[in-house]
C-alpha positions in Angstrom: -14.8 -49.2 47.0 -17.9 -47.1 48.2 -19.8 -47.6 51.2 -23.1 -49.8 50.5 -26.4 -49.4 51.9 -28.8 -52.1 52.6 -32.4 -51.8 53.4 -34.0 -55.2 55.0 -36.0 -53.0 57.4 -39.0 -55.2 55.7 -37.3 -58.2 56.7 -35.6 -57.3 60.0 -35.5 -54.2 62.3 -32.4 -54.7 64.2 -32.7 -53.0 68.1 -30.2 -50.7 69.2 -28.7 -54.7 71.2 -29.1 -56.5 68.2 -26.9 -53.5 66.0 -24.7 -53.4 68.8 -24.0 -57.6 68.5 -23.7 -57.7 64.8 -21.1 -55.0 65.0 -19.3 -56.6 67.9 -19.5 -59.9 66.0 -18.4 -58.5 63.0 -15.1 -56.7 64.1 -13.3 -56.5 60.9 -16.5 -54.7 58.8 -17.0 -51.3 60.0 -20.9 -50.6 60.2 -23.0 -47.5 60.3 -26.9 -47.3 60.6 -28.9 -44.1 59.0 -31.9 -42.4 60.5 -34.3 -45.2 58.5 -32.2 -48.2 60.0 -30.6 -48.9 56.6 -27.3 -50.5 57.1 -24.0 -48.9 55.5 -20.8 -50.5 55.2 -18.2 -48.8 55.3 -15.3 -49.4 53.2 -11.4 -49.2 54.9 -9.7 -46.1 54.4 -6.1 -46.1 51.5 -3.2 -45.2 53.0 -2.7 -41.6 52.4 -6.4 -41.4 54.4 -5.5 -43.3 57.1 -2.2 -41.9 57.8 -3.7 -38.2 57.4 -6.5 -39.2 59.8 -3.9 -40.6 62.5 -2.2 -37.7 62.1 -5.5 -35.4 62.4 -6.6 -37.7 65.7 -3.1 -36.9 67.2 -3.3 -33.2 66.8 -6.7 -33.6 68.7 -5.2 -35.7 71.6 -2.3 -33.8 72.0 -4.2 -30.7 72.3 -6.9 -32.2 74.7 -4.4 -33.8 77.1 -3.4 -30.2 77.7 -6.5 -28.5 78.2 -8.5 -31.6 79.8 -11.5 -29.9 78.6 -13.3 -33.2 77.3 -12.8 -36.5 75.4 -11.9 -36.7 71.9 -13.0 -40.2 69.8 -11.6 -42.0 66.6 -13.3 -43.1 63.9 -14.0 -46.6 65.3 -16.2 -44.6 67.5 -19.7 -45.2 67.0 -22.4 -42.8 68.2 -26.4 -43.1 69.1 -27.8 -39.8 67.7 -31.2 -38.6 68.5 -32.8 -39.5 64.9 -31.9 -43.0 65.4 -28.9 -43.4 63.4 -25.6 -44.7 64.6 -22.7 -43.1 63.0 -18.8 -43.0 63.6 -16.8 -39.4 62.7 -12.9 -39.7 62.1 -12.6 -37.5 64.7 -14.9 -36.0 67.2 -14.4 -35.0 70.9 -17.0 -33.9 73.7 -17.0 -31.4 76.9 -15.9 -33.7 79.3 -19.0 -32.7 81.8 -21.2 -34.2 79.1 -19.3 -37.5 78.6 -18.9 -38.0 82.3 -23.1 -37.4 82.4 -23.1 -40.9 80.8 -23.6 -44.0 82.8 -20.8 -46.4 82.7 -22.8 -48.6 80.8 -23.6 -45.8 77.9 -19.9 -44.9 77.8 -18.9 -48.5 77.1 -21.3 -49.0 73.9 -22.3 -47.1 71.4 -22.8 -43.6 73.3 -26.1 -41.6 73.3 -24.4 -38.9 72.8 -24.3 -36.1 70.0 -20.7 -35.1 69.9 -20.1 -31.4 70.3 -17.2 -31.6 67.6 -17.1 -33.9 64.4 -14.7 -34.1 61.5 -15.0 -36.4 58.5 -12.1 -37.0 56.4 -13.1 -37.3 52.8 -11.3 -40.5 51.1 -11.1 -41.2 47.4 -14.0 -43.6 47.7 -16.5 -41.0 49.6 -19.4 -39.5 47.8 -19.4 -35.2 48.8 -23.3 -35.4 48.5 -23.2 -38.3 51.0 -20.8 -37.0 53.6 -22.6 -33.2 53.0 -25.7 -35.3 53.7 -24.4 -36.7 56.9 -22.8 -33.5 58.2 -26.1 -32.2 57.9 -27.5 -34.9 60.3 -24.9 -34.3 62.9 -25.7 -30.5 63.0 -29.5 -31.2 62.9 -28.6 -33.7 65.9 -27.1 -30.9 67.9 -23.3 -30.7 66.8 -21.4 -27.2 67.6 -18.8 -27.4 65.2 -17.9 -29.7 62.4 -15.3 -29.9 59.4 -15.6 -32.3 56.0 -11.9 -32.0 54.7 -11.2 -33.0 51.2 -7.3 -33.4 50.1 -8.5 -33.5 46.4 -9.9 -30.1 46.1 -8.0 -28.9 49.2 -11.2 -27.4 50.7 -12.7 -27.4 54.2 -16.2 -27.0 54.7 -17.0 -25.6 58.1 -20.2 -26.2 59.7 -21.4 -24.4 62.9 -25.1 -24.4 64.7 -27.1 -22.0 63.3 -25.6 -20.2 60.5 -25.2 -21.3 56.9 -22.3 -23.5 55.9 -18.8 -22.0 55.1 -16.2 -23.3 52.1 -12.5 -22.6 52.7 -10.1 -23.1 49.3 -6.5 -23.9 50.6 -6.9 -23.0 53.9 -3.6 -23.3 56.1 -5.1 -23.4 59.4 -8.6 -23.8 60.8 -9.1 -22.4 64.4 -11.7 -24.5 67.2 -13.1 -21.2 67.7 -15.0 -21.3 71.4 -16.0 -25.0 70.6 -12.1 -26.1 70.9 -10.9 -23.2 72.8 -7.4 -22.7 71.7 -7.2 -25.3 69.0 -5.8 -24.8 66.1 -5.3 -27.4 63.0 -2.1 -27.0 60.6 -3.2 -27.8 57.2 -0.2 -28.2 55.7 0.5 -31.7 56.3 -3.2 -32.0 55.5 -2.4 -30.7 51.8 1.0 -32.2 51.2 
């Protein structure tokens, strides 16, 4: 199943509130909202996906409970970018300085936030233009560093601020560069 996009903006403009409520009353569909307000619904991840994207979030943790350098997020994460849209990476993480800039109140719903690190996990279901689409918004709304991983052509595309877009075939390990000092992802489980 793909994700599905519905446009009732002529019907209905739902408030940032009113998003937040239908998501919180609807906890077994997992929303997203685009830069027009256009709802997407996102469909659940297969197994091999989900159990590659615990394993991805873990890696992330792990490192991050080391360096206490920030926060790092899930994808049940949702996120209030500048252009208005509300989106949830499988994995993103933030300098902690930044997150703790939030008030208590921001922190506990959908941050207004841009995360300084994404990653989206491709699944069977995903459309590349789509996810290339929204990797786009998240560097045009002030991400450092992001990754779109795809296990079915083993390739990682890397994005960073301000320089053109980067494809890596088979790659065995991506490094955080200054983003995610010391990080470093092993592919391999990725791939296998």
């Amino acid at each position: 199943m793909t994700a599905i996009t519905i446009n009732f903006n002529n019907v209905l403009k739902l408030s940032d509130d009113q998003f937040y409520q239908l998501c919180r009353d609807n906890p077994d569909v997992k929303f997203e909202r685009n830069a027009f307000g256009e709802l997407i619904i996102m469909s659940p991840t297969g197994g091999e996906t989900g159990k590659c994207n615990a394993k991805l979030t873990t890696r992330f943790v792990l490192w991050n409970e080391q360096t206490q350098l920030g926060e790092v997020f899930d994808s049940s994460t949702c996120f209030k970018l500048p252009n208005g849209s509300d989106r949830s990476p499988d994995v993103s993480w933030i300098k902690l300085e930044r997150w703790n800039a939030l008030t208590s109140e921001q922190r506990e719903k959908f941050p207004p936030i841009t995360p300084d690190f994404v990653l989206e996990l491709m699944s069977p279901s995903d459309s590349l233009s789509e996810t290339q689409a929204k990797m786009q918004e998240y560097m045009n709304a002030g991400v450092k560093l992001a990754w779109l991983i795809d296990r079915k052509t083993r390739s990682v595309e890397i994005y960073r601020q301000g320089q053109p877009k980067e494809v890596l075939d088979s790659p065995t390990s991506l490094s955080g560069e200054d983003i995610l000092p010391g990080f470093v992802l092993d592919l391999l489980f990725v791939w296998g």
